[in-house]
C-alpha positions, 0 to 999 in steps of 0.5 A: 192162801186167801179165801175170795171174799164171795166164795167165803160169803156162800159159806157163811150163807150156807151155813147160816141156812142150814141151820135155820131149817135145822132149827125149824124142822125141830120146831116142828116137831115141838109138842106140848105135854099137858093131856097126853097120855104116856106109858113108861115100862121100868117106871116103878124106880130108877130111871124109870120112876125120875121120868114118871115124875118128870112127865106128872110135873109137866101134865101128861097121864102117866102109866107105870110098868113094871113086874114087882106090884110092890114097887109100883105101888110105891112108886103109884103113891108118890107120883100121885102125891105129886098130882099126878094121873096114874095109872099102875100096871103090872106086866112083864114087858117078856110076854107079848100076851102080857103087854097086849093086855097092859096096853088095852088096860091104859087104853081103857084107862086114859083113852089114848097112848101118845108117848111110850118110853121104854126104860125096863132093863136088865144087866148081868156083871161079870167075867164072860166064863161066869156067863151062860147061854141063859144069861144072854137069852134073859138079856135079850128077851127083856132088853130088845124082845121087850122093846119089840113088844111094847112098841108093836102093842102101841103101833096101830093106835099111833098109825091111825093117829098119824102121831107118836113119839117113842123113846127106847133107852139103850146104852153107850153099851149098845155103841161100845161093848163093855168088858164083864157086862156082854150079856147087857151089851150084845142086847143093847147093840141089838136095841140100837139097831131095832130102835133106828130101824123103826125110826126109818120105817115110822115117820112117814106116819108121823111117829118119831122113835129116838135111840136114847144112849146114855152113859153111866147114871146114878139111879141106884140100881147097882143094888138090885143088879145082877153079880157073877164071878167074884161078885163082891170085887164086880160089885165094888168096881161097877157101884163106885164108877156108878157113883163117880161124878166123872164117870157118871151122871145124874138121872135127873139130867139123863131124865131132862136129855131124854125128854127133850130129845122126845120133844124135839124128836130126835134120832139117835143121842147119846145121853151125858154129864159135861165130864162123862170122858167116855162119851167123848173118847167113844164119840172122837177116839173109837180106836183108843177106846177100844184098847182102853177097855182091853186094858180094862178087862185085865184089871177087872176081877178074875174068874172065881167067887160064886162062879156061875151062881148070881147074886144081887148087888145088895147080896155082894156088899164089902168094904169098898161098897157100900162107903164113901165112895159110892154115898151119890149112888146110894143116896140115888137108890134111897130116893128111887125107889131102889131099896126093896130087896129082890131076890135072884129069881124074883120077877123084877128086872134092874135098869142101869145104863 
């Protein structure tokens, strides 16, 4: 059947024109970087400390967050070896007093709040018969209490303001549960729905809020996370396709698509290296990626090892972990920052998407 030349113009046109507003509405939510002011909880390793730097390279005042004063002093010396500057503050994003307090103090400091970017993280791995109750309680209080916190400690400045951007890191794990990892899933389903909910509610005051959903990144928190169950065998499984290539993807390009979502205020995104397969099998093949990840729960270690005790990646090491294998994560953690040891129990929180 042969398309009427005027019929087929209109659709060209309309095309055309949608994609001309698209491109201007984003140019008008462009901003520039240099003098604003950001907060950025996790922001002593990981993820967090590959933004920090990104943020001090492009000019804007940058206060890290995070519980270990260990890590953000690390972390404080080399963004200001970079010119950075910054501003350490220690604060468990758990506590509401807690982050009120952090907040004053970078109002204090810098005088204003324009961006916040919430990386702070924590993620259990292993079977669901491993998990407990608390387990769920710690994912959610960190994740998505966490989130809640330091978004309502910034609001009313950026709603006098009538401008804000606000960046909460969730998870291709909050869009798609992952078998043994359900604790880190339930509360990223609830930070997607917390972070698109503010979205809709904040911008008729001018503040943007982006979901940020990445994938797999090699940050190196492996190390740092939290193992149950045969702990050595998660370990292994979880650190290698953290490594991969193909499954995987750099902190640094996760830390490039964030900041330009945040620039181009954005909405929700899905964070991803050009042969992340997952993300195009949850984007185009919900329905297969559902039973793909069954098939995966029968190839994931069984229930056993230390059971319901928890131990940290670097306390779950074997033959398969650290090798060659997994030489891009490990490389990762040498240069963010994620070497320190940290107990189970210690007042840190690991990030990995």
């Amino acid at each position: 059947m042969k398309i009427p030349n005027k019929l087929l113009a209109l659709a060209i046109g309309g095309v055309a024109t949608s994609l001309l507003v698209r491109r201007a509405v984003r140019a008008s939510r462009r901003f520039e970087w240099r003098g604003l002011t950001a907060i950025v909880t996790g922001g002593s390793r990981g993820l967090g400390l590959v933004l920090a730097r990104k943020l001090v390279d492009q000019g804007v005042r940058v206060a890290i967050v995070a519980r270990t004063e260990e890590d953000l002093a690390v972390a404080e010396q080399e963004l200001r070896g970079r010119g950075g500057d910054v501003l350490a503050v220690p604060c468990d994003v758990r506590d509401p007093q807690s982050v009120d307090a952090m907040a004053k103090k970078v109002r204090e400091h810098f005088g204003a709040v324009h961006l916040l970017f919430n990386v702070a993280g924590i993620i259990q791995v292993g079977p669901l018969d491993a998990m407990k109750q608390s387990d769920f309680e710690d994912a959610m209080r960190t994740n998505c209490w966490g989130t809640l916190h330091t978004v309502l400690a910034v609001l009313p400045e950026m709603r006098r303001r009538g401008w804000g951007r606000i960046v909460n890191v969730a998870s291709l794990g909050g869009k798609r549960a992952v078998p043994h990892m359900l604790p880190y899933s339930v509360s990223k389903f609830a930070v997607v729905g917390l972070s698109n909910g503010l979205r809709a509610e904040l911008m008729k005051d001018g503040i943007f809020v982006t979901t940020a959903c990445p994938s797999l990144m090699r940050t190196g928190s492996p190390r740092n996370a939290i193992f149950k169950g045969r702990h050595r065998e998660e370990y292994a499984w979880f650190s290698i396709g953290d490594s991969l290539p193909g499954a995987s993807m750099s902190a640094e390009t996760a830390a490039d698509q964030l900041l330009a979502a945040c620039q181009n205020g954005s909405g929700e995104i899905l964070l991803h290296g050009w042969a992340n397969v997952g993300v195009v099998a949850q984007s185009w093949m919900p329905g297969v990626t559902r039973s793909a990840l069954a098939v995966m729960d029968r190839l994931l270690p069984k229930m056993g090892g230390i059971g319901g005790r928890a131990a940290r990646g670097y306390e779950s090491q074997s033959e398969w972990s650290p090798s060659w294998l997994t030489q891009l994560s490990d490389e990762a953690a040498m240069r963010n920052n994620e070497m320190r040891p940290h107990p189970v129990g210690s007042n840190s929180a690991p990030h990995s998407s």
